[in-house]
LOFIKOL-949017 format. One record per residue (C-alpha): residue number from 1; x, y, z; chain. Coordinates in Angstrom, 3 decimals, always signed. Layout:
N
R,pos,x,y,z,unit
R,NUM,X,Y,Z,A
...
REM end
This chain:
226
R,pos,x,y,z,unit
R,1,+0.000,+0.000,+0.000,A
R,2,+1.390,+3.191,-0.687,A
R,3,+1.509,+6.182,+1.174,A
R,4,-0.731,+9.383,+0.085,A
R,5,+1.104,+12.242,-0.719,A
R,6,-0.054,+15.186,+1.667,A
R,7,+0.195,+18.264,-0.373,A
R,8,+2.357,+20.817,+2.066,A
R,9,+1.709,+24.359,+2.626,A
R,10,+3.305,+27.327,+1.675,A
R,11,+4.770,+29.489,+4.396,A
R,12,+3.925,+32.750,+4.626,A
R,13,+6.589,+35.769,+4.874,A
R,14,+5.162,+37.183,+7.982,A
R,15,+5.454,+34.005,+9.926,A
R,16,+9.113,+33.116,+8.649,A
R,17,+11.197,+35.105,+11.340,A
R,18,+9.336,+35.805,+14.860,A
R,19,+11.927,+34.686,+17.250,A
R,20,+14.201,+37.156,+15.257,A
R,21,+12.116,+40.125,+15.731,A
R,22,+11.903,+39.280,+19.201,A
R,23,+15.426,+39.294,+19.784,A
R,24,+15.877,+42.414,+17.916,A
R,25,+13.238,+44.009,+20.221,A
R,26,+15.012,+42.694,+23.337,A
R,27,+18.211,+44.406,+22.437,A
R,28,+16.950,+47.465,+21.537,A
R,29,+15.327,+47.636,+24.701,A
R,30,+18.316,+46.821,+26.822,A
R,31,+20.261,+49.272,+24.841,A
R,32,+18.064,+52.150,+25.568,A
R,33,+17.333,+51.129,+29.145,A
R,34,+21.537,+50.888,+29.602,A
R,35,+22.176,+54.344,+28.433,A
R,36,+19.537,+55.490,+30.597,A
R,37,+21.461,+54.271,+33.524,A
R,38,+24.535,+55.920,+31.944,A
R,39,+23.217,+58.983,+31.667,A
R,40,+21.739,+59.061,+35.102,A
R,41,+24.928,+57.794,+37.193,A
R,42,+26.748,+60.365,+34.675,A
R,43,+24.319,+63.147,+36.454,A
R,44,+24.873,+61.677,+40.228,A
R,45,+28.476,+61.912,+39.734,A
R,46,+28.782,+65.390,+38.775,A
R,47,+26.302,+66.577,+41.483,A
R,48,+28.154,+64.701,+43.956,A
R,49,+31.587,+65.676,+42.251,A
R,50,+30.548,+69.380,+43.065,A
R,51,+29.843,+69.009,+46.490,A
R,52,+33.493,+67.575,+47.562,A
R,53,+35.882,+70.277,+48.669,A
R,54,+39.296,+70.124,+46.353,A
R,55,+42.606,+68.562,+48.077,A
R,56,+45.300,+70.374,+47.798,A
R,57,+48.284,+68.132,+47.451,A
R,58,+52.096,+69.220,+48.338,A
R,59,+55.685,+67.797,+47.346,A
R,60,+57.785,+67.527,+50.692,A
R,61,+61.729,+66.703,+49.404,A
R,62,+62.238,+64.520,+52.404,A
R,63,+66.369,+64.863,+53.630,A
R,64,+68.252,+62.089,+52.886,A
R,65,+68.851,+59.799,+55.210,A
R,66,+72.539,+60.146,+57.342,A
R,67,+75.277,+57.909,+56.370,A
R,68,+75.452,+55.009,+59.105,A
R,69,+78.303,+55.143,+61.482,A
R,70,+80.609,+52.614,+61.325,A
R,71,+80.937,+50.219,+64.467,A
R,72,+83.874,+50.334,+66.602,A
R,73,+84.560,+47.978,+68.388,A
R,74,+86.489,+48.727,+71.916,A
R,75,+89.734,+46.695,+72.125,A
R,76,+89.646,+44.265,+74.858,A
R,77,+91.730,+45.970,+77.775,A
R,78,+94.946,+43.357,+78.309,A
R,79,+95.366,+41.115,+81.069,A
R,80,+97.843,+42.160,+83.408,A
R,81,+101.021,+40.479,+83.499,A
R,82,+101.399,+38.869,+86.647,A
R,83,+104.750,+39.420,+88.449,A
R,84,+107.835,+38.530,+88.191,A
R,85,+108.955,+36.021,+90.868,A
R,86,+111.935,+37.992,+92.917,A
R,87,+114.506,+35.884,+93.034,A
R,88,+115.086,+34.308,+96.408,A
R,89,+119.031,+35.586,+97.646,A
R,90,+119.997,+33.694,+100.454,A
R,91,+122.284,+35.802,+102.605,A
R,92,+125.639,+34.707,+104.454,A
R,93,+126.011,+35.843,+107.735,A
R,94,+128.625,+38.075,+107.615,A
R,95,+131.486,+37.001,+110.097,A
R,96,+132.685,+39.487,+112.596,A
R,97,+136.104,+41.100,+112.379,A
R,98,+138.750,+39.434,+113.982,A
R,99,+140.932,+41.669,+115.702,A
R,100,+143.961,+42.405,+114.463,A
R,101,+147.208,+42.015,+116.279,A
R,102,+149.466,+44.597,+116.195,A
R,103,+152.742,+43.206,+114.666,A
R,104,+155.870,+44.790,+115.400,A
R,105,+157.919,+46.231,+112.739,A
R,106,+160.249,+44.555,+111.044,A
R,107,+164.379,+45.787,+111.369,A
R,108,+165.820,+47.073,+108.234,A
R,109,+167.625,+44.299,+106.853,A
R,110,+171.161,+44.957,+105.420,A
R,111,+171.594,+44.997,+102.113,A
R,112,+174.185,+42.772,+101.085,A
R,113,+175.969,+43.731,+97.876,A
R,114,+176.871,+41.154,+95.522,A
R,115,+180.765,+40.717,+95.014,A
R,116,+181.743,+42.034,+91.916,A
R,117,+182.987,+39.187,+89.280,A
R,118,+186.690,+38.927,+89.027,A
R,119,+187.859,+41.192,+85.788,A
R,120,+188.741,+38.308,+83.166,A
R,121,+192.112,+37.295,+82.375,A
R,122,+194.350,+38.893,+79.792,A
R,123,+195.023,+37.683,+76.185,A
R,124,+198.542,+36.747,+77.592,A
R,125,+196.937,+34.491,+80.518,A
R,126,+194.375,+33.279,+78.163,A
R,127,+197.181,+32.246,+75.482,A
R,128,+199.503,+30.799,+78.278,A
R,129,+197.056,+28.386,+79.168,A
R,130,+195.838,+27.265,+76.035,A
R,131,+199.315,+26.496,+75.477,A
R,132,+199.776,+24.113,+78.326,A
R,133,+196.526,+22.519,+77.241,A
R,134,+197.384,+21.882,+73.911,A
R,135,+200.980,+20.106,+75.390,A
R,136,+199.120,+18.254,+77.370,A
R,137,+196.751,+16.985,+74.883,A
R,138,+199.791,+16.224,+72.515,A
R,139,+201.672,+14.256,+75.134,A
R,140,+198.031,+12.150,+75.287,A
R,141,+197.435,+11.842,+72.172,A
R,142,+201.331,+10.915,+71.162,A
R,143,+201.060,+8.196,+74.099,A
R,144,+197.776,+7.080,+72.601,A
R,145,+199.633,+6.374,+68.547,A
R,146,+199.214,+2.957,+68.007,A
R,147,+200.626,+1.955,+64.510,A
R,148,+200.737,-1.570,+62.329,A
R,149,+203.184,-3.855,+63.192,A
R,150,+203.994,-4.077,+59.509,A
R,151,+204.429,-0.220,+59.284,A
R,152,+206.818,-0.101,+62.107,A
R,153,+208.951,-3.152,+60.738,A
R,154,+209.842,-0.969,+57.850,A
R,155,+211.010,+1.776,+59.721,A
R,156,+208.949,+4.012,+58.127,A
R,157,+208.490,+8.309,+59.784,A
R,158,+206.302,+10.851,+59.480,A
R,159,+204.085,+13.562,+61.395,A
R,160,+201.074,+14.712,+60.568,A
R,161,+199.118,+17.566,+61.855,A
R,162,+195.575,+17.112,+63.264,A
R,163,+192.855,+19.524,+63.901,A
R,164,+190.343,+19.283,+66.272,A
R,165,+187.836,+21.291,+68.193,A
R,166,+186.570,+20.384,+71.999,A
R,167,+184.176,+22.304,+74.389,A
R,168,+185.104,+23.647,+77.604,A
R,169,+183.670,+20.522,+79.111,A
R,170,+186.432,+18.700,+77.101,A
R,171,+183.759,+16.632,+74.911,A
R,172,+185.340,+16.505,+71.234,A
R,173,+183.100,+17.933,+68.570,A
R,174,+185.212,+16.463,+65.329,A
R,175,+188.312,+16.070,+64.205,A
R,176,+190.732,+15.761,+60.451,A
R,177,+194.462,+15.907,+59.151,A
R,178,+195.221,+19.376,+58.318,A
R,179,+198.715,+18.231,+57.000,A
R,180,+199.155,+14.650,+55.801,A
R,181,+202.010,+12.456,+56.796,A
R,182,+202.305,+10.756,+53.259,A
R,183,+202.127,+7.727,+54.636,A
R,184,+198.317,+6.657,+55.181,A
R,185,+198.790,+4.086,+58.416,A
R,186,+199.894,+7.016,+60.475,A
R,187,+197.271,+9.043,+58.843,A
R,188,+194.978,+6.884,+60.025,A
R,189,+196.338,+6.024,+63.472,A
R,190,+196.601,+9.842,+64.390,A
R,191,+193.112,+10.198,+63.887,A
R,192,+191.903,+7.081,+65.695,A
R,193,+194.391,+8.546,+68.756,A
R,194,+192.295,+11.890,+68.893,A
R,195,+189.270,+9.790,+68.695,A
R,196,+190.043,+7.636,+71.364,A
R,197,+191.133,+9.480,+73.924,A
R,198,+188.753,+11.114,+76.477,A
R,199,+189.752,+15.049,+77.834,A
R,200,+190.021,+17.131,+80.793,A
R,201,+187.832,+20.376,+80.930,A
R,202,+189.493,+23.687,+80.310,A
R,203,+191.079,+25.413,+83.063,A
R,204,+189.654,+28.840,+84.393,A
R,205,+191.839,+30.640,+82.428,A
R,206,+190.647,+29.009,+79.115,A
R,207,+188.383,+30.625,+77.075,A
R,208,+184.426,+29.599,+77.767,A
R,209,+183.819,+28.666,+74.651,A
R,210,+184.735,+25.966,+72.169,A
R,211,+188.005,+25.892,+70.895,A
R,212,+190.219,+24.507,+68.017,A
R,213,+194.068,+22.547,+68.625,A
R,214,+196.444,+21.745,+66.167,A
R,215,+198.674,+18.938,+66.978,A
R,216,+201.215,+17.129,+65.553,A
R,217,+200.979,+12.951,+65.752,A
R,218,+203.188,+10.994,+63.920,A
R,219,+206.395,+8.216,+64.090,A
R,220,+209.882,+9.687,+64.612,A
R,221,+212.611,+7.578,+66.333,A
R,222,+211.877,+4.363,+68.241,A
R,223,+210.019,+5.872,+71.228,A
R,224,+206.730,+5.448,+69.934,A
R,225,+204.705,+2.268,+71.081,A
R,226,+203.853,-0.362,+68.526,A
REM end
């Protein structure tokens, strides 16, 4: 079965928009009735404007503020040193004075003068008794020649002269020929007879000093020992 086609009816223009009018309406209204109130508070406000007394508002420059002081400290006030200790001095009694004996004076003691040394001997003393010395010392020397049996068996002479130097104490110092006897052996036995033969110490008259002798040693007859 088919449906039937209802025919549908054309809408009319004054129908079409009514809810648009209406809101048209509604603004309008709203818009009038808000500058209404605009006007009107406009009105209030310049009535009540007029009625307030004016301020009158001043500019105070203020000073500026002062610089803050800086904070000293005080310094903490030192301690006291406490004292120094005195040192503890122990004191010796002090002995009393013992009395003092008068002493009697001494005597004046005589001065004793020393001797005066004896003046020294002359250069004649002095050479007078270096010469009896020096004979003495020949004559010990001479008796003191000891020569080789094979030199005497040839009966061979000669002298020779012999220097030597001794202290006053009579030690001998050295000793050489000063003039050779040409014949060696009693070159050689003169010197061993200085050598070997000890001395007497020089006489006061000598010179205090050491001294040089010359003597003569040497074979000349038969007298001499072999």
């Amino acid at each position: 079965m088919s449906a039937s086609r209802l025919p549908i009816a054309p809408v009319l223009p004054e129908k079409r928009f009514p809810f648009l009018r209406a809101t048209l309406w509604a603004v309008v209204l709203e818009g009038l009735l808000f500058a209404v109130l605009m006007v009107w508070a406009h009105s209030q406000a310049k009535t009540v404007g007029l009625r307030r007394k004016p301020m009158a508002v001043h500019f105070v420059t203020l000073p500026k503020p002062p610089k803050p002081h800086p904070v000293v400290r005080p310094r903490p006030i030192p301690k006291p040193l406490p004292p120094k200790p005195r040192p503890i001095v122990h004191r010796r009694p002090v002995p009393l004075p013992t009395p003092v004996k008068k002493q009697p004076k001494p005597e004046p003691k005589a001065i004793v003068r020393p001797t005066p040394p004896p003046p020294p001997p002359s250069a004649a003393v002095v050479a007078q008794a270096v010469d009896r010395y020096a004979v003495m010392l020949r004559t010990r020397i001479q008796q003191g020649l000891v020569v080789p049996r094979r030199v005497a068996a040839l009966r061979l002479s000669g002298m020779a002269v012999v220097a030597f130097e001794l202290t006053p104490a009579g030690h001998l110092l050295w000793v050489r020929i000063l003039h050779s006897s040409g014949i060696g052996a009693i070159d050689r036995a003169a010197l061993a007879a200085v050598r070997d033969r000890s001395y007497p110490p020089f006489t006061k008259n000598m010179p205090h000093h050491a001294t040089v002798f010359r003597v003569r040693v040497g074979l000349n007859d038969r007298r001499h020992r072999f």
